[in-house]
C-alpha positions in Angstrom: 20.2 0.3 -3.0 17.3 -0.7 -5.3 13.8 1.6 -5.0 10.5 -0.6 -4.3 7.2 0.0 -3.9 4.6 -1.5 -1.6 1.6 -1.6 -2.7 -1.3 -2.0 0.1 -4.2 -4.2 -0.8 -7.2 -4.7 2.6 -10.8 -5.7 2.2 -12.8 -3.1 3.2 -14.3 -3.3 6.6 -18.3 -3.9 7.0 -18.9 -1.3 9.9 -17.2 1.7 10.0 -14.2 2.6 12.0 -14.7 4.7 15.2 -12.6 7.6 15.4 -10.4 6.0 18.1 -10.4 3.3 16.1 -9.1 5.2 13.2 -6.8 6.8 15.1 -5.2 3.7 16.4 -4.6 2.7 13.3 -3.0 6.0 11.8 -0.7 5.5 14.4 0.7 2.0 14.0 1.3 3.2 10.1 2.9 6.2 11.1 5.3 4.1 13.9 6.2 2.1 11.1 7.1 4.8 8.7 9.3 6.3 11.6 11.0 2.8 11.9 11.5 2.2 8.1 13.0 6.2 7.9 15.5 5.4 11.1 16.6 2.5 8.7 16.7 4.8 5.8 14.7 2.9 3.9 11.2 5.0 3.7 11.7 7.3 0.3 7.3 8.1 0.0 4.4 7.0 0.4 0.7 7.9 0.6 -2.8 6.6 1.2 -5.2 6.6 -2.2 -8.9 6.9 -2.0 -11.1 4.6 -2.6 -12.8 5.3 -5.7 -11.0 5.6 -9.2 -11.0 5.1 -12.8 -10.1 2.6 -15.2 -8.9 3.6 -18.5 -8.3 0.3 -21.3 -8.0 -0.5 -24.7 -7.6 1.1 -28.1 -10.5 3.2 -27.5 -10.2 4.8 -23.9 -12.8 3.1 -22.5 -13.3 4.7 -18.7 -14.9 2.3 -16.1 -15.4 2.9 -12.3 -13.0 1.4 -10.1 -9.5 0.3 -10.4 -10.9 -3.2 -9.3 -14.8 -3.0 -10.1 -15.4 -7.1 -9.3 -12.8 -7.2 -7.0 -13.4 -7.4 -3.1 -10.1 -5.9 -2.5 -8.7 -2.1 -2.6 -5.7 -0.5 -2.9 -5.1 1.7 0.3 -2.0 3.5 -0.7 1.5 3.0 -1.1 5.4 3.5 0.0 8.5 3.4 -1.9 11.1 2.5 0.0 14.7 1.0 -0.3 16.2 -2.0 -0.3 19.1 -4.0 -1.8 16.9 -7.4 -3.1 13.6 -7.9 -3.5 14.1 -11.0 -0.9 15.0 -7.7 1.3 12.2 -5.2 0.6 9.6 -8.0 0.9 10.8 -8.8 4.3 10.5 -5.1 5.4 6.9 -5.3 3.8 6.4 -7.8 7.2 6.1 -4.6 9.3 2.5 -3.7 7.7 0.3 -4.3 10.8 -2.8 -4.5 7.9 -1.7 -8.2 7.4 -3.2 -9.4 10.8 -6.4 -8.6 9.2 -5.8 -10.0 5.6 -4.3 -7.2 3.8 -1.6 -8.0 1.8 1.3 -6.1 1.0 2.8 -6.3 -3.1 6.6 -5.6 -3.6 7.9 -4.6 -6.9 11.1 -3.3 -8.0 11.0 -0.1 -9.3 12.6 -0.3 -12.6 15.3 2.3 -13.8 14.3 4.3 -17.4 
């Protein structure tokens, strides 16, 4: 098997979740880690935070943000495994973030 990695991509909400709320939704993620480790398929993951840095150029230049114009964020990531791509991006299905138009990039984890 081939390693992937999801990365998690949501538009941040307008109002603030309620704890509840938040807990809800820390469950659903962890049910589907649970799932994807019963398959033997989850290898890592974690959640990011929200702010970052960008470093570019010849120079170093350091900006605020990974996505400064962006309306999107990056809200973590898992590595998981799969034998195709076709395979990992139908295991990248199970994010429940897509109902509310997160999106979910697969990439193949390349081999050095």
């Amino acid at each position: 098997m081939k390693d992937f990695m999801f990365i998690f991509r949501n538009v941040p909400s307008a109002t603030e979740p309620s704890p509840e709320e938040m807990q809800a939704n820390m469950q659903l993620w962890m049910n589907w880690i649970d799932e994807l480790k019963k398959q033997d398929r989850y290898k890592d993951g974690e959640p990011l935070t929200p702010p970052g840095k960008t470093v570019k150029g010849a120079k170093g230049t350091i900006t605020d943000g990974p996505f400064v114009e962006s309306k999107e964020i990056i809200g973590g990531y898992f590595i998981i495994h799969a034998d195709s791509l076709e395979e990992a991006a139908e295991l990248a299905k199970g994010c429940h973030d897509l109902s509310s138009n997160g999106s979910v990039e697969v990439r193949e984890i390349m081999k050095m």
